[in-house]
Backbone atoms as SQL, in Angstrom:
CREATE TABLE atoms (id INTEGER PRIMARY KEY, chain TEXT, resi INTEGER, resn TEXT, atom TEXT, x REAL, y REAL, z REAL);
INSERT INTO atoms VALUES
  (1, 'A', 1, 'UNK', 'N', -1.911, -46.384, -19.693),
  (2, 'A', 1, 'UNK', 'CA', -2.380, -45.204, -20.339),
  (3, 'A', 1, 'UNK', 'C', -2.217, -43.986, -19.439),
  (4, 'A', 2, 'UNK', 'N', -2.132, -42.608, -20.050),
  (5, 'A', 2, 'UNK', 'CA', -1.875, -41.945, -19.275),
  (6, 'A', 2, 'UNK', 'C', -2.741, -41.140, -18.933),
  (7, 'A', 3, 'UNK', 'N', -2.835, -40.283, -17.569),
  (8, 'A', 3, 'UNK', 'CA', -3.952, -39.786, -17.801),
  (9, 'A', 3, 'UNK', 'C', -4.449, -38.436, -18.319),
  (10, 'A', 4, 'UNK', 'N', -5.098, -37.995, -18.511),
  (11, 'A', 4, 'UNK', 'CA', -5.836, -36.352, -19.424),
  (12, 'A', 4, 'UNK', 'C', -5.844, -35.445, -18.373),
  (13, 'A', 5, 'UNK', 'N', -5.054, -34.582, -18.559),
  (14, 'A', 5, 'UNK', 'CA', -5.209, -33.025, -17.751),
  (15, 'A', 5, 'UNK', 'C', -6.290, -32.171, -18.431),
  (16, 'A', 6, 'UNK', 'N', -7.211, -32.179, -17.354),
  (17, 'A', 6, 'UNK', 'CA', -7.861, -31.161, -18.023),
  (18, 'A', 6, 'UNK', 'C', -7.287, -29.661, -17.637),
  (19, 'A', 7, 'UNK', 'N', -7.509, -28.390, -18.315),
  (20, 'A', 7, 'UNK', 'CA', -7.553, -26.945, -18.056),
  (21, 'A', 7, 'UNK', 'C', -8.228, -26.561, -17.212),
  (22, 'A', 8, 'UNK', 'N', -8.103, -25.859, -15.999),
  (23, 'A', 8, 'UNK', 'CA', -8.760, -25.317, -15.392),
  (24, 'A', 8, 'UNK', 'C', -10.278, -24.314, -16.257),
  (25, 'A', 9, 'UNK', 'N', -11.121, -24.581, -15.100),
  (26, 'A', 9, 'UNK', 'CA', -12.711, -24.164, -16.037),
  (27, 'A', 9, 'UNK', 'C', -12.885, -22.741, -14.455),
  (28, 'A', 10, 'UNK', 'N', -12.736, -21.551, -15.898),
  (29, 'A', 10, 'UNK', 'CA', -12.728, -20.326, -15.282),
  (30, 'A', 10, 'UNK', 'C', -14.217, -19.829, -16.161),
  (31, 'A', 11, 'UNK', 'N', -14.903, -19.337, -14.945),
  (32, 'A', 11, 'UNK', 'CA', -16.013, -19.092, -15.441),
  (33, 'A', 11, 'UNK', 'C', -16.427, -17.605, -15.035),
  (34, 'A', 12, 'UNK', 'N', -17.478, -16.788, -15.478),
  (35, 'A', 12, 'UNK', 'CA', -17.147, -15.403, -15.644),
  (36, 'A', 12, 'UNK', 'C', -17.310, -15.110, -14.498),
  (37, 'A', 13, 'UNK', 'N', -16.761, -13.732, -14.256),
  (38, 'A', 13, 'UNK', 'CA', -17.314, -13.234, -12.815),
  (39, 'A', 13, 'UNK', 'C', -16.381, -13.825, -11.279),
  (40, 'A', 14, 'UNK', 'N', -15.555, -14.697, -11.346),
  (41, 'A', 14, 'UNK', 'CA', -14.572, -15.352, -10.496),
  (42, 'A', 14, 'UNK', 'C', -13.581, -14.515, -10.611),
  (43, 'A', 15, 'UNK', 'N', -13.030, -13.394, -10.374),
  (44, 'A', 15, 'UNK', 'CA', -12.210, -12.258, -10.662),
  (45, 'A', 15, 'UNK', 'C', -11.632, -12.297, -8.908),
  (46, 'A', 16, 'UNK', 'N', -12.122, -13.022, -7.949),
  (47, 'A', 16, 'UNK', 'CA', -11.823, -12.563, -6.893),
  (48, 'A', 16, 'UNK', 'C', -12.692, -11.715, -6.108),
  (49, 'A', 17, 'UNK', 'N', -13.997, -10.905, -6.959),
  (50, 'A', 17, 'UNK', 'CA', -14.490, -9.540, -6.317),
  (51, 'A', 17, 'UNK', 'C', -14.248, -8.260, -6.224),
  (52, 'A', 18, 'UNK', 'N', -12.996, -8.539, -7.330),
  (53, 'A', 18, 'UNK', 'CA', -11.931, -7.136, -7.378),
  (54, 'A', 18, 'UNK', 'C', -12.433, -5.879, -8.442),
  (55, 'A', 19, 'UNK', 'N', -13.752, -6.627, -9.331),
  (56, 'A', 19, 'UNK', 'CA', -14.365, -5.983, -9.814),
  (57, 'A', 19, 'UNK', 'C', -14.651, -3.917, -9.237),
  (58, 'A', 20, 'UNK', 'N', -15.356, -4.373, -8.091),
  (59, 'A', 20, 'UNK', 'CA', -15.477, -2.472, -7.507),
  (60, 'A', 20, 'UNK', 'C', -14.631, -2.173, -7.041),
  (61, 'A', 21, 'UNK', 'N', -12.806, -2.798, -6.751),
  (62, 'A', 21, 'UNK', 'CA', -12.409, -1.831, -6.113),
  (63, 'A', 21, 'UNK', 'C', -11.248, -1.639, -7.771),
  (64, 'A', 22, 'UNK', 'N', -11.401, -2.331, -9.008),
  (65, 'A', 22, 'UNK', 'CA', -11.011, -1.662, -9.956),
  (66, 'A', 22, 'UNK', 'C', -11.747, -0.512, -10.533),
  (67, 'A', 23, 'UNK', 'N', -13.104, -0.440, -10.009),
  (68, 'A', 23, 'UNK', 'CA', -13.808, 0.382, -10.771),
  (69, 'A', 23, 'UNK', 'C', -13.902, 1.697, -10.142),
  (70, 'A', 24, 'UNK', 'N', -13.524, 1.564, -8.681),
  (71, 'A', 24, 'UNK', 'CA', -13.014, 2.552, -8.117),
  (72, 'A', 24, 'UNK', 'C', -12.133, 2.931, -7.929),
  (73, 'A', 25, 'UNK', 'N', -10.675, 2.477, -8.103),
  (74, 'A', 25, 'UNK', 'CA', -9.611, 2.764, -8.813),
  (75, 'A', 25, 'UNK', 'C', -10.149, 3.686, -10.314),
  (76, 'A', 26, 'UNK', 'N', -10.389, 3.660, -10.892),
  (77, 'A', 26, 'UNK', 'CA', -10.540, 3.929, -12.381),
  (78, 'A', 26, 'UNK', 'C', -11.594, 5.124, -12.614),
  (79, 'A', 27, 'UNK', 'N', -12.604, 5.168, -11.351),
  (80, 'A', 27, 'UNK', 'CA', -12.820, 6.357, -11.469),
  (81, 'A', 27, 'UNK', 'C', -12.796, 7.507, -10.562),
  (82, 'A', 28, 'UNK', 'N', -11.653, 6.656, -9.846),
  (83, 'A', 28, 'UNK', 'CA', -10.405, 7.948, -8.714),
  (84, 'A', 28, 'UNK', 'C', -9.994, 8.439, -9.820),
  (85, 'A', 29, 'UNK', 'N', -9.190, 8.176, -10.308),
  (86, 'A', 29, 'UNK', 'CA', -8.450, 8.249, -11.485),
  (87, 'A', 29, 'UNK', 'C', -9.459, 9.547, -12.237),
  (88, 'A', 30, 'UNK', 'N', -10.300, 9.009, -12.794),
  (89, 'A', 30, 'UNK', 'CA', -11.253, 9.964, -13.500),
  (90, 'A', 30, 'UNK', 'C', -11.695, 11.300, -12.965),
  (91, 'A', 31, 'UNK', 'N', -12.011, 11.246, -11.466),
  (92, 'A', 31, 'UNK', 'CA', -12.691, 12.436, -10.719),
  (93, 'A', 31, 'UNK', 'C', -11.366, 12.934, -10.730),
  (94, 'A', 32, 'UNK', 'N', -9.757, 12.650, -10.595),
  (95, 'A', 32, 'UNK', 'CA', -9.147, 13.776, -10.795),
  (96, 'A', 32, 'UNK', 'C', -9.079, 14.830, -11.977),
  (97, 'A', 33, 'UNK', 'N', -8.994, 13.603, -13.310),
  (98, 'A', 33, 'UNK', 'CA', -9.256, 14.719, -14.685),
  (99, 'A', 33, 'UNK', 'C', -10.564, 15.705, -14.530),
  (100, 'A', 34, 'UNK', 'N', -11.385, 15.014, -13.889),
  (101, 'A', 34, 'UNK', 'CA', -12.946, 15.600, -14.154),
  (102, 'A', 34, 'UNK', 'C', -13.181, 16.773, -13.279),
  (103, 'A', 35, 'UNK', 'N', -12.329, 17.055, -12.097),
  (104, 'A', 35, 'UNK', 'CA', -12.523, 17.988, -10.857),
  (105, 'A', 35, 'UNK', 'C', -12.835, 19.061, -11.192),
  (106, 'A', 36, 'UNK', 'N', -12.266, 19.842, -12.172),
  (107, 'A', 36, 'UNK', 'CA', -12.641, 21.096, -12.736),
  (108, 'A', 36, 'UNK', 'C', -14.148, 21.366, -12.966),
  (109, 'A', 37, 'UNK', 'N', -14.787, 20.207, -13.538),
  (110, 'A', 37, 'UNK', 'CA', -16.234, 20.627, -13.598),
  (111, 'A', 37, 'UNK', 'C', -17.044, 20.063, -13.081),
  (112, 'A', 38, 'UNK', 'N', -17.794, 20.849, -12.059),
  (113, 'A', 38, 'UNK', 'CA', -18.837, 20.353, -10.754),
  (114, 'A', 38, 'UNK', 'C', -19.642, 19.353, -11.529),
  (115, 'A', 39, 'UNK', 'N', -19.987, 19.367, -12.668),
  (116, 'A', 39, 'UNK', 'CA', -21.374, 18.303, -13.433),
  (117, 'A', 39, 'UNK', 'C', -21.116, 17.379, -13.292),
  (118, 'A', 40, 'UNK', 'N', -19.669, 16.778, -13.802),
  (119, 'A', 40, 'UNK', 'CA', -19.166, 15.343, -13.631),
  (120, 'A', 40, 'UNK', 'C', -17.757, 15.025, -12.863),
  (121, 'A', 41, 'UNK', 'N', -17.749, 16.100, -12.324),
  (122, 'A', 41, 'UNK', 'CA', -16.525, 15.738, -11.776),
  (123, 'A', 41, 'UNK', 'C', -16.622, 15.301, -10.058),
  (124, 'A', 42, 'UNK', 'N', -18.144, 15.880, -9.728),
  (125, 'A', 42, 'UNK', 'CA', -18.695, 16.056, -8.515),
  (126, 'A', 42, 'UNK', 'C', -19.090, 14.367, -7.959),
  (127, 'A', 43, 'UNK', 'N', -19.871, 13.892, -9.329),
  (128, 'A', 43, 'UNK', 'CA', -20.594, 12.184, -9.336),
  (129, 'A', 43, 'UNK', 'C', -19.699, 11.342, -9.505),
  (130, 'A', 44, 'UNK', 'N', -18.547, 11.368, -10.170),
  (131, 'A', 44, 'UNK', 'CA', -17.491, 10.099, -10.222),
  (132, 'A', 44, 'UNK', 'C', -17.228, 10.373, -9.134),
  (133, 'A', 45, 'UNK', 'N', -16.689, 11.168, -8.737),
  (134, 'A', 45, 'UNK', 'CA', -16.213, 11.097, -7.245),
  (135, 'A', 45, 'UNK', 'C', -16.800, 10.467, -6.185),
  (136, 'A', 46, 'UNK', 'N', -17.976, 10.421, -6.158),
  (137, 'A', 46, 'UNK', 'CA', -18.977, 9.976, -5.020),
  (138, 'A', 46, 'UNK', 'C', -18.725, 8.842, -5.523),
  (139, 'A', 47, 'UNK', 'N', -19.570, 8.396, -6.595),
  (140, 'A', 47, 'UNK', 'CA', -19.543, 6.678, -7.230),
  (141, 'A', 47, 'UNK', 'C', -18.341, 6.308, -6.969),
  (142, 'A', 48, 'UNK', 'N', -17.138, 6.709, -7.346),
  (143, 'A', 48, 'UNK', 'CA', -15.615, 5.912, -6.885),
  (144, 'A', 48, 'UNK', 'C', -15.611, 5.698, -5.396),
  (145, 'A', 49, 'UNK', 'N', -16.001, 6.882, -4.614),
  (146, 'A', 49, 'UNK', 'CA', -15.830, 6.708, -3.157),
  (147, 'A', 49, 'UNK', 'C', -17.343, 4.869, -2.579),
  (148, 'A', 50, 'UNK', 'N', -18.339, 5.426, -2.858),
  (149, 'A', 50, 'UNK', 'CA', -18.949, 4.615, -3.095),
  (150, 'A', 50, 'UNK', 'C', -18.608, 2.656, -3.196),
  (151, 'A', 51, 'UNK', 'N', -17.877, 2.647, -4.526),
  (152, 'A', 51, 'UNK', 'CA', -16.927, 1.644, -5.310),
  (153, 'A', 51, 'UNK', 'C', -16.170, 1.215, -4.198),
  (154, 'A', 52, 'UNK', 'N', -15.395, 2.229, -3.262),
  (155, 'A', 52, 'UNK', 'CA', -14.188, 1.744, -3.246),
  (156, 'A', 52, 'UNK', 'C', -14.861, 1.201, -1.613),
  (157, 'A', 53, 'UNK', 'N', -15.735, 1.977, -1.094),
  (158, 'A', 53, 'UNK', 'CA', -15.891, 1.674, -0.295),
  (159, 'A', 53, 'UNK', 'C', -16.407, -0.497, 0.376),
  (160, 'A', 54, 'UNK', 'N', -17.376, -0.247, -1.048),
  (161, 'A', 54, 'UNK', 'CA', -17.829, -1.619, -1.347),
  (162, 'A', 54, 'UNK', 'C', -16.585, -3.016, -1.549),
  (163, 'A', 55, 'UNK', 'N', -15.967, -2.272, -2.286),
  (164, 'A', 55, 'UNK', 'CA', -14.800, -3.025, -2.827),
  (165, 'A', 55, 'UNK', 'C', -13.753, -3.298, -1.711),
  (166, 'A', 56, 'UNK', 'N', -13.264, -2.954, -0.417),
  (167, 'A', 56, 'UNK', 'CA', -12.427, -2.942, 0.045),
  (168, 'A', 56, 'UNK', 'C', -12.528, -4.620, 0.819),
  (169, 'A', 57, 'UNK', 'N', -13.533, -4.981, 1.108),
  (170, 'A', 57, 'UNK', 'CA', -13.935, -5.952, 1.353),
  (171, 'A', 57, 'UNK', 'C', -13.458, -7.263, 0.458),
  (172, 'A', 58, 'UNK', 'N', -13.074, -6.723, -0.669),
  (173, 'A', 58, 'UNK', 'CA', -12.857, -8.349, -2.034),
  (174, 'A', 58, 'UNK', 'C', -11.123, -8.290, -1.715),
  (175, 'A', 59, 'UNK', 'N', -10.250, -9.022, -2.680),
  (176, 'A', 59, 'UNK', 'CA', -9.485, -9.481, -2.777),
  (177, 'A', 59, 'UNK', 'C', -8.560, -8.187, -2.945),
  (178, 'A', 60, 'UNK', 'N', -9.155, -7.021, -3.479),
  (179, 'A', 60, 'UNK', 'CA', -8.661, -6.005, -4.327),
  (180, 'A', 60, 'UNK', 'C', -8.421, -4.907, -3.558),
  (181, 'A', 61, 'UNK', 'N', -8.146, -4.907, -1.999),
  (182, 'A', 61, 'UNK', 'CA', -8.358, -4.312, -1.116),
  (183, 'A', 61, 'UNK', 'C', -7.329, -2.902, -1.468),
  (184, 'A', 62, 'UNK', 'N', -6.274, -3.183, -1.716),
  (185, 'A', 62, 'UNK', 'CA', -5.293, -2.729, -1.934),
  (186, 'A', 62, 'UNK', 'C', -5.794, -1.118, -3.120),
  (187, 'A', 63, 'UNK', 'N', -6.152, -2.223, -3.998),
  (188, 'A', 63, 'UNK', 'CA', -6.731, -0.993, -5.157),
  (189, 'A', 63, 'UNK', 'C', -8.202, -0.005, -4.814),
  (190, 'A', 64, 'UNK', 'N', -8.850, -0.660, -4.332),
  (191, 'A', 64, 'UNK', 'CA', -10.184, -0.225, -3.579),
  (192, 'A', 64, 'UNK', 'C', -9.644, 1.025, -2.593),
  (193, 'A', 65, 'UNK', 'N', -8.762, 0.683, -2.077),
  (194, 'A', 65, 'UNK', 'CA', -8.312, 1.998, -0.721),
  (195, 'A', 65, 'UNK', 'C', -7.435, 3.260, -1.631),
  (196, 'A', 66, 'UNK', 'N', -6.917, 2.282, -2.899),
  (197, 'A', 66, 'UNK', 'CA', -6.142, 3.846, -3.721),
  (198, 'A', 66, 'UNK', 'C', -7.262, 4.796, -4.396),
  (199, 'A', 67, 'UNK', 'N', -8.331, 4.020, -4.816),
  (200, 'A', 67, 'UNK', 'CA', -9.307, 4.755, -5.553),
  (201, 'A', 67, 'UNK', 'C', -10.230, 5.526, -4.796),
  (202, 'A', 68, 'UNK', 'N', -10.387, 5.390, -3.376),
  (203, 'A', 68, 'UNK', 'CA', -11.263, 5.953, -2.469),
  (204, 'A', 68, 'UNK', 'C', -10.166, 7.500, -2.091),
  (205, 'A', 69, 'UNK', 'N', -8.921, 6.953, -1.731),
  (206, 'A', 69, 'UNK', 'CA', -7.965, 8.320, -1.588),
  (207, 'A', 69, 'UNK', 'C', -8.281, 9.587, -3.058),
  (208, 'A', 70, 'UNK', 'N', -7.877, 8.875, -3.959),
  (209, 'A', 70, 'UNK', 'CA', -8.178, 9.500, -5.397),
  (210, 'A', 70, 'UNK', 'C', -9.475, 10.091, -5.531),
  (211, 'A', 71, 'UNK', 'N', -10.705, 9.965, -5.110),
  (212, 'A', 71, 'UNK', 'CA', -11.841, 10.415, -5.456),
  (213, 'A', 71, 'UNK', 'C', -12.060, 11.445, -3.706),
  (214, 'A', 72, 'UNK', 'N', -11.551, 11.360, -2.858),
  (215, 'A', 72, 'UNK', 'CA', -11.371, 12.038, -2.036),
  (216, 'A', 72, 'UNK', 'C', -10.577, 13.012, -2.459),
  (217, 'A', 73, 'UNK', 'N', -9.589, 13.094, -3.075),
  (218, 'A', 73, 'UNK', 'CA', -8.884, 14.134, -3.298),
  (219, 'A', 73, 'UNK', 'C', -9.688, 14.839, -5.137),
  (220, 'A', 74, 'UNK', 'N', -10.025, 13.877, -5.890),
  (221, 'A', 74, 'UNK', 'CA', -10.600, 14.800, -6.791),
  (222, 'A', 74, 'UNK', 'C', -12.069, 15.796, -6.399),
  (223, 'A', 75, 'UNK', 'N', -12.606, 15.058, -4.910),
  (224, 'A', 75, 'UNK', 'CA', -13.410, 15.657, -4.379),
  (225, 'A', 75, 'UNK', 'C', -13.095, 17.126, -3.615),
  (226, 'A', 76, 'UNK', 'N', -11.494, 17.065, -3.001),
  (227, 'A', 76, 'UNK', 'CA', -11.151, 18.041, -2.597),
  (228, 'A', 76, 'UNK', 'C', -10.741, 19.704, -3.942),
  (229, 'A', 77, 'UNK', 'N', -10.193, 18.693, -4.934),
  (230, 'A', 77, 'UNK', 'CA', -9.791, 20.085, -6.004),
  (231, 'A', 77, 'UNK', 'C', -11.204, 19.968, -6.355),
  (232, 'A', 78, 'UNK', 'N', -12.448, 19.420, -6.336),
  (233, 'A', 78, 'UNK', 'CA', -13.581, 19.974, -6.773),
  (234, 'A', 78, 'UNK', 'C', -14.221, 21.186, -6.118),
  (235, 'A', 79, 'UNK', 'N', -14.035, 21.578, -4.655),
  (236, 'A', 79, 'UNK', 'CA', -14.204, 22.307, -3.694),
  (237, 'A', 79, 'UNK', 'C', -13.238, 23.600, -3.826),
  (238, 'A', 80, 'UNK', 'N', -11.691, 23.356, -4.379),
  (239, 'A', 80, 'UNK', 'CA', -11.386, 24.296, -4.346),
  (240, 'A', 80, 'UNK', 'C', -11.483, 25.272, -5.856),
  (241, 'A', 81, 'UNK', 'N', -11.384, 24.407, -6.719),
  (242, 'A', 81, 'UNK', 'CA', -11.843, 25.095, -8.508),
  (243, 'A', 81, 'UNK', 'C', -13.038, 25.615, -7.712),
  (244, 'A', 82, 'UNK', 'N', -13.953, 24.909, -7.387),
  (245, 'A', 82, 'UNK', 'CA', -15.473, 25.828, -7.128),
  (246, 'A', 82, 'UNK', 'C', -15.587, 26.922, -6.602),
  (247, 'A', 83, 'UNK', 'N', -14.353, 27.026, -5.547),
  (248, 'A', 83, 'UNK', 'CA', -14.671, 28.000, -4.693),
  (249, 'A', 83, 'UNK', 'C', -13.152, 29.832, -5.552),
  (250, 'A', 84, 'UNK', 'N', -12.282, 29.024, -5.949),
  (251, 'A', 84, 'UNK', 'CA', -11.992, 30.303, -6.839),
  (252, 'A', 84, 'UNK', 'C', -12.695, 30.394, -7.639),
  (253, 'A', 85, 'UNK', 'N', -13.397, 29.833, -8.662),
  (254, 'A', 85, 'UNK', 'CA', -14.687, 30.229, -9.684),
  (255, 'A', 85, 'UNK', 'C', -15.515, 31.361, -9.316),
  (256, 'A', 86, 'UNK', 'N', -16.131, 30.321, -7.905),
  (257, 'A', 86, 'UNK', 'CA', -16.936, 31.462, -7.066),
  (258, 'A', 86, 'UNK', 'C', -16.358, 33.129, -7.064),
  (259, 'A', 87, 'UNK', 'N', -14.921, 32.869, -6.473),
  (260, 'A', 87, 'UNK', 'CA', -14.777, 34.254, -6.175),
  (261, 'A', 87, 'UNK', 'C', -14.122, 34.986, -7.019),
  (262, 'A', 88, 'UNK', 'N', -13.716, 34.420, -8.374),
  (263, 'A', 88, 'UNK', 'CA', -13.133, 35.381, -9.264),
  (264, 'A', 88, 'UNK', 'C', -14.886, 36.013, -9.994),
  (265, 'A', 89, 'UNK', 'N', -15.543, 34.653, -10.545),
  (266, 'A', 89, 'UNK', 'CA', -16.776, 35.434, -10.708),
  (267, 'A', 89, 'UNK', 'C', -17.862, 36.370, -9.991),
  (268, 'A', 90, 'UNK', 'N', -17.729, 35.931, -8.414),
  (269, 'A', 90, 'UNK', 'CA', -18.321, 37.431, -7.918),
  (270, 'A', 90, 'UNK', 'C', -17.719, 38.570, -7.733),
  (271, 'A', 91, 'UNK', 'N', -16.601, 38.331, -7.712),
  (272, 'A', 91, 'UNK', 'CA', -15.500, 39.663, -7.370),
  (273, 'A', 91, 'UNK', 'C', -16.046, 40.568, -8.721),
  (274, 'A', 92, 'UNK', 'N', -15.622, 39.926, -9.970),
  (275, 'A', 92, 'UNK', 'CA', -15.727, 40.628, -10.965),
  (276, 'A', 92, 'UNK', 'C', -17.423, 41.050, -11.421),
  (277, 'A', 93, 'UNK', 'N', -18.198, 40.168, -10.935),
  (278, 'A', 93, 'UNK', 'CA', -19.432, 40.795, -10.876),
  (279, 'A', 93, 'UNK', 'C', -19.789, 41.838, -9.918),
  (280, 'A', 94, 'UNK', 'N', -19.859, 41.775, -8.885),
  (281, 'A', 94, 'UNK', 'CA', -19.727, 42.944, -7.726),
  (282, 'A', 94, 'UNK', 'C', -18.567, 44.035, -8.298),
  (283, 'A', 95, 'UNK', 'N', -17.867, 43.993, -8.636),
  (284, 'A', 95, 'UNK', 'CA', -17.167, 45.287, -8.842),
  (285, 'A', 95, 'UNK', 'C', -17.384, 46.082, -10.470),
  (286, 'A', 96, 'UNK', 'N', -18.214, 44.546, -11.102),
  (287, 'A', 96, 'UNK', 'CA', -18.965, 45.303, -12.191),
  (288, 'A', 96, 'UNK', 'C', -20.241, 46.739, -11.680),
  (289, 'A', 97, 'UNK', 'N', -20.967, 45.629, -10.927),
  (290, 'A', 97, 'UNK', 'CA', -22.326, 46.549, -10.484),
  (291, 'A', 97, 'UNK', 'C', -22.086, 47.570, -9.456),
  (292, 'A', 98, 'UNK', 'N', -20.705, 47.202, -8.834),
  (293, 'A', 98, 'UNK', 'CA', -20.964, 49.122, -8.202),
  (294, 'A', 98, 'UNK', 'C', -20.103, 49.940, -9.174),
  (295, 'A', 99, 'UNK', 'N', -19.321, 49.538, -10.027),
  (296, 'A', 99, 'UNK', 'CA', -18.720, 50.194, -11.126),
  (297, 'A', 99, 'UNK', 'C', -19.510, 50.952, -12.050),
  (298, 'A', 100, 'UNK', 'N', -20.854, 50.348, -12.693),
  (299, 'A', 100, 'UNK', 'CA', -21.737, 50.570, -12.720),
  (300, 'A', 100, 'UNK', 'C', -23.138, 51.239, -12.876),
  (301, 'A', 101, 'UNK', 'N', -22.836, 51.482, -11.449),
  (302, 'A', 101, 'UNK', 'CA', -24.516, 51.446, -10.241),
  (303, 'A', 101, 'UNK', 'C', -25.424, 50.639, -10.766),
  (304, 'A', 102, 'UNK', 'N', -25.050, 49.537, -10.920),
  (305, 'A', 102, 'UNK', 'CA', -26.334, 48.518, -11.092),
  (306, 'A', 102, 'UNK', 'C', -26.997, 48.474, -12.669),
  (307, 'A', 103, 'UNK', 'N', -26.500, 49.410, -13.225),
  (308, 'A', 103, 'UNK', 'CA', -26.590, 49.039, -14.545),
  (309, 'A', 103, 'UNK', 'C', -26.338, 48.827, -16.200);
């Protein structure tokens, strides 16, 4: 008689560990769309950096270190949108109020 192969028994959560450094991949990814606006573009970024940091450690090392670059850099165009915002809106406010005189 011959004998029965069984299927390998994959059970949830055995992914390797690659879980946070996909999730930090994915929301590198995100903090770049999101950079423009400090509300959410500011927190994926951290949480991905966060993610990736955790994650570099699993199997997924590879993806974990792209998503930490990615949320570093959506962290960087978050700094710079903020900071022309800043200065197109005070420029044009300051040259409102001495335009003006304050009122």
């Amino acid at each position: 008689m011959a004998e029965q192969v069984q299927p390998p028994v994959s059970t949830p959560g055995t992914n390797g560990g690659k879980g946070l450094a996909i999730a930090s991949l994915v929301l590198g990814i995100l903090s770049l769309c999101a950079s423009a606006f400090w509300w959410c573009g500011g927190p994926i970024s951290i949480v991905g950096l966060v993610l990736g940091a955790l994650g570099v450690k699993s199997r997924g090392k590879g993806m974990a270190i792209a998503g930490m670059i990615l949320s570093v850099v959506g962290l960087l165009l978050l700094v710079i949108f903020r900071v022309i915002f800043r200065g197109l809106v005070l420029n044009n406010w300051i040259s409102h109020f001495l335009t003006n005189r304050g009122y």
